[in-house]
C-alpha positions as CSV (number, residue, x, y, z in Angstrom):
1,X,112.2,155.5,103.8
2,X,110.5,155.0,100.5
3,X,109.1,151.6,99.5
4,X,108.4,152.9,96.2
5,X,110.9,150.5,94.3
6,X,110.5,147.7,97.0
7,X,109.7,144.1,95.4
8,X,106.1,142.2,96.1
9,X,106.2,139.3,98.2
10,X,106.2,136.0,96.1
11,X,102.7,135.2,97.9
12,X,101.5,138.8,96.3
13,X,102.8,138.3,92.8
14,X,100.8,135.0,92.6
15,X,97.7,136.4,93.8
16,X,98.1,139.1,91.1
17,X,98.8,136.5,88.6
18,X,96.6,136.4,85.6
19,X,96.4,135.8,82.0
20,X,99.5,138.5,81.3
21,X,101.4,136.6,83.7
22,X,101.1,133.1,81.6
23,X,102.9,131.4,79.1
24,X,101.0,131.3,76.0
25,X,102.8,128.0,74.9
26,X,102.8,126.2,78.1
27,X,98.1,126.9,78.0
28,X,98.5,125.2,74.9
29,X,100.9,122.3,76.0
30,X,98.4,121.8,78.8
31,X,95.0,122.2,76.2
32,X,97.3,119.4,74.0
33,X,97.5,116.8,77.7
34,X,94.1,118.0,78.5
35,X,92.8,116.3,75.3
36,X,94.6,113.4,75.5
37,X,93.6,112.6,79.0
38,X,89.5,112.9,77.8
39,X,90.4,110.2,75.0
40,X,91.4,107.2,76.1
41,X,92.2,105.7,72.7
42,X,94.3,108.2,72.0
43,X,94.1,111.4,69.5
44,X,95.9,111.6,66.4
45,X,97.2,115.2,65.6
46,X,94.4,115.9,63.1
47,X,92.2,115.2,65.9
48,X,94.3,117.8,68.3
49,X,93.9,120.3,65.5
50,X,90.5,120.3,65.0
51,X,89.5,120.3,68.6
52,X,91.9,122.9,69.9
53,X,91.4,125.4,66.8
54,X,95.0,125.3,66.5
55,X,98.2,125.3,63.8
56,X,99.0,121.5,62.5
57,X,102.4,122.5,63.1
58,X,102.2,124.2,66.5
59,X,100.3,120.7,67.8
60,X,103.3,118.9,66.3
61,X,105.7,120.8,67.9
62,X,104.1,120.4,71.3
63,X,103.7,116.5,70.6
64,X,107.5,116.2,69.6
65,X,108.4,118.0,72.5
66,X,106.5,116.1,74.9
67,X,107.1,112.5,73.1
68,X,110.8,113.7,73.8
69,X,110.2,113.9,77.4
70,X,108.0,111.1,77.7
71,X,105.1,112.8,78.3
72,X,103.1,111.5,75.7
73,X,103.8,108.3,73.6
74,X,102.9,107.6,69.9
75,X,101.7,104.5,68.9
76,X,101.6,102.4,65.6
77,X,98.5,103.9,64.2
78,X,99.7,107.3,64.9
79,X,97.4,108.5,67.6
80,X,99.1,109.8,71.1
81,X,98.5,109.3,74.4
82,X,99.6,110.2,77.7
83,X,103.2,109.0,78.3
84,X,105.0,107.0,81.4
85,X,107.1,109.7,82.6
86,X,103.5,111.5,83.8
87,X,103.3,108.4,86.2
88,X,106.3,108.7,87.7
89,X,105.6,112.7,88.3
90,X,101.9,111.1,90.1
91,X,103.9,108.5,92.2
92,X,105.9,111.5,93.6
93,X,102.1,113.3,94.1
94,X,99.9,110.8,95.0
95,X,102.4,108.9,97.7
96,X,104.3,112.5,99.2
97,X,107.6,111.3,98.0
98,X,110.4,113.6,96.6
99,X,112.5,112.1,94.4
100,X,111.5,108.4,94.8
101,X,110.4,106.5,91.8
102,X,107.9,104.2,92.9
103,X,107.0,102.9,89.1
104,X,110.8,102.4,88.6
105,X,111.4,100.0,91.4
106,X,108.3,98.1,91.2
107,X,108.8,97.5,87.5
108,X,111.4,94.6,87.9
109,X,109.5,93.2,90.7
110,X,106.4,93.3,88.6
111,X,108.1,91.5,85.6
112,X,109.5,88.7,87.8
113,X,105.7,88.2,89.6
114,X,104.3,88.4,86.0
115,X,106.5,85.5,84.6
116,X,106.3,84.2,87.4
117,X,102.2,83.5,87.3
118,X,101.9,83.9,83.9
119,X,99.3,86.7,84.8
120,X,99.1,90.6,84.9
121,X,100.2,92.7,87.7
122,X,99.6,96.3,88.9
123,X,101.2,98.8,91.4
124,X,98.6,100.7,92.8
125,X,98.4,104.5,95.3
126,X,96.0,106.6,96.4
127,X,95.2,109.9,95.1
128,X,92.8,112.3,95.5
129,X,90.7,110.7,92.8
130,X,90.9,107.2,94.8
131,X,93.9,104.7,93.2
132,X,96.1,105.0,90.5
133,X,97.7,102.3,89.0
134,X,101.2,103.4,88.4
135,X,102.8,100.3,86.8
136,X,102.2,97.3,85.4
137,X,103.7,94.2,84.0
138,X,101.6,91.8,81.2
139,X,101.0,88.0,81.9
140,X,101.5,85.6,79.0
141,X,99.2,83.1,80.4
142,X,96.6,82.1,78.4
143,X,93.8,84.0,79.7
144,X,95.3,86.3,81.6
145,X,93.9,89.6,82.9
146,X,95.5,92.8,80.7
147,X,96.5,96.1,83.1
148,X,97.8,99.3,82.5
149,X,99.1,101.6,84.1
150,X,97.4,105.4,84.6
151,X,93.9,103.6,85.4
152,X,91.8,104.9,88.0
153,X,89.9,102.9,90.1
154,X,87.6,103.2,93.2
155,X,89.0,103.2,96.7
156,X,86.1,101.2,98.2
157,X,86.5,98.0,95.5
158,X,88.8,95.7,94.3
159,X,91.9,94.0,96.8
160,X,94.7,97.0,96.3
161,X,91.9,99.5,96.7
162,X,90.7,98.1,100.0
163,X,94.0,97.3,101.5
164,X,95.3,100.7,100.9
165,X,92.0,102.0,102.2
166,X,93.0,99.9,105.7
167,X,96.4,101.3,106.1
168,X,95.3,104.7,105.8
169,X,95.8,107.4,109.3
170,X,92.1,107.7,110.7
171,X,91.0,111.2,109.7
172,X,91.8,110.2,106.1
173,X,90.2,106.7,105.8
174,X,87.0,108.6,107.5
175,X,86.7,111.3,104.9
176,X,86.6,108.4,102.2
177,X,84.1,106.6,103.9
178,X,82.2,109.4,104.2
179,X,81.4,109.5,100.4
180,X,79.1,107.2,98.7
181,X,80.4,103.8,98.4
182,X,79.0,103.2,94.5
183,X,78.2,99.4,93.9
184,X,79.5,98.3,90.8
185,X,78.5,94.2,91.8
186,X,76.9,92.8,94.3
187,X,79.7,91.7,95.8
188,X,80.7,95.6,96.4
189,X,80.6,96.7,100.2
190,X,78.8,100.0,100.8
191,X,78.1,99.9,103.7
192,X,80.6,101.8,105.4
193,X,80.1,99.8,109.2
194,X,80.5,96.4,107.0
195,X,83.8,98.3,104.8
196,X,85.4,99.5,108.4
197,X,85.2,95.7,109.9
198,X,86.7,94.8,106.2
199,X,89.0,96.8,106.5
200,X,90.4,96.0,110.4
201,X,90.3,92.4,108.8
202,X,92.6,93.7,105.8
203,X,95.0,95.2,108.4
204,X,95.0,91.7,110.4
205,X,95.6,89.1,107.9
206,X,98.2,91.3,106.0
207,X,96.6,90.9,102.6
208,X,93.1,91.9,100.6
209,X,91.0,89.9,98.5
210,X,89.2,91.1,95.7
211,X,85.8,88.5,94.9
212,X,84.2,90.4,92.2
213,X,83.8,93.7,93.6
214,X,84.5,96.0,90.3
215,X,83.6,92.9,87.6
216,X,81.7,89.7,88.5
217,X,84.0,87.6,86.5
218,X,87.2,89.1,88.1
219,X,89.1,88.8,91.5
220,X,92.3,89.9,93.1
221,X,95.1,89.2,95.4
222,X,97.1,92.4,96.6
223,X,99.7,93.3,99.4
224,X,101.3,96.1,100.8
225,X,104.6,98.0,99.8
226,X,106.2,99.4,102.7
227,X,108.8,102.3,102.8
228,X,111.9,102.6,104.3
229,X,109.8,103.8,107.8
230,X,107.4,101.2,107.9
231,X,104.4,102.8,106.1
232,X,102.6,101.6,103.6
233,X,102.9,103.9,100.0
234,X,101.4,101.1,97.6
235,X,99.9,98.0,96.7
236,X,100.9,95.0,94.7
237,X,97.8,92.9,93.2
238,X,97.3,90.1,90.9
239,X,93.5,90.0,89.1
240,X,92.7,86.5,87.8
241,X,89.4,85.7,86.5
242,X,86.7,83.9,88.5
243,X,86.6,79.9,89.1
244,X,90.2,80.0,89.1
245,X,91.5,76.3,90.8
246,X,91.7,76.9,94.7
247,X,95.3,75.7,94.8
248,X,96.1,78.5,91.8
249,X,94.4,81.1,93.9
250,X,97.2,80.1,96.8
251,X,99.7,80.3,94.7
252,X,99.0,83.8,93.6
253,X,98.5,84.9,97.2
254,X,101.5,83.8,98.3
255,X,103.2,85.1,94.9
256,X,102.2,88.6,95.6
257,X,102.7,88.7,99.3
258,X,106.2,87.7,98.1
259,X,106.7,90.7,95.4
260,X,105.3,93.4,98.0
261,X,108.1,92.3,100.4
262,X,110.6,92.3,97.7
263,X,109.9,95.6,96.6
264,X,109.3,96.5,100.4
265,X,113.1,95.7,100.9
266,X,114.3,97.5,97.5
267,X,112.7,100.4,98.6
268,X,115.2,103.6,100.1
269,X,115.7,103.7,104.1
């Protein structure tokens, strides 16, 4: 029987695909994020022009079409960035969940612990690059810390980094340890004999401290978010400068061992 007219497999057709089997818009969306994602104070769409070599127009296009997805955001000076709803897309990624919103259910829980303490608040995950912060909330405490969500930090520093480093399965937690462990202070474990001991302690207590690992003049409560199975998918952390008042460092502890569990319970069975 001939097999002259018979479809490719699906696995086939991608392994044939190349640059006739693109979207020419969708390489330029994606040179537009690309951009963006290099320039953390934004890029303005003269800026996108010039770099990309492309129509004033066609960038705005792509810009208004993303801005009305939420992809990218515009702010009062005019310059773009990358956009919340890309951090809900890298919760889905980064944790393995399908249509859970991880940023959307910590968000109230992270307002509350923010007005709460009067200081800044993050939701952090792993991903391949180490941890993401997905969501924030601002303090209005004088002093406070600022965060912001879409910042990457290192999986070997800092209290949600270390504690979601502990809760890891084996094989994985190994692989990360097998990599350098940079030290940013001197308060930054490297050692990955001393890390594994930190992190079995981590796992114990229930909590992680951060005592200047990433900055000298910052620390950091955090504590873990559990799913509806009992495994942890994120971190809740308070940073607070150094030489904060012991009893104020309690306080926060407690505060965000508190928010973890309420988002723990808020989260789908």
């Amino acid at each position: 029987m001939s097999t002259c007219g018979a479809r490719k497999p699906v696995n086939e057709m991608m392994d044939d695909a190349g640059p006739k089997h693109t979207i020419p818009v969708i390489d330029r969306m994606m040179d537009v994020l690309g951009q963006l994602e290099r320039r953390s104070a934004g890029a303005t769409i003269r800026d996108l022009t010039t770099q990309l070599a492309l129509p004033r127009t066609t960038v705005y296009r792509i810009l208004n079409t993303l801005q009305g997805h939420d992809v990218v955001r515009r702010d009062t000076d005019g310059a773009y960035h990358l956009g919340r709803r890309l951090l809900t897309l890298a919760s889905h990624v980064a944790a393995g969940f399908g249509e859970i919103d991880l940023a959307a259910i910590a968000q109230p829980v992270l307002d509350r612990l923010a007005d709460e303490l009067g200081e800044g608040c993050k939701l952090s995950v792993v991903d391949h690059e180490g941890v993401l912060v997905l969501a924030a909330a601002q303090g209005g405490r004088e002093y406070a810390l600022s965060v912001a969500p879409g910042q990457h930090l290192p999986i070997h520093a800092g209290a949600a980094s270390k504690l979601l480093l502990a809760h890891l399965p084996a094989d994985e937690q190994a692989l990360w340890l097998a990599k350098p462990l940079v030290a940013y202070t001197s308060k930054t474990i490297t050692d990955p004999k001393r890390l594994r001991s930190e992190l079995t302690r981590i796992k114990r207590l229930g909590w992680a401290q951060d005592k200047g690992e990433n900055a000298p003049s910052i620390q950091a409560f955090a504590a873990p978010v559990f799913d509806g199975e009992g495994k942890v998918v994120a971190a809740i952390s308070v940073p607070f400068l150094a030489g904060t008042p012991a009893s104020r460092m309690e306080d926060i502890r407690i505060a965000a061992i508190d928010a973890a569990r309420a988002m723990s319970a808020a989260m789908p069975a």
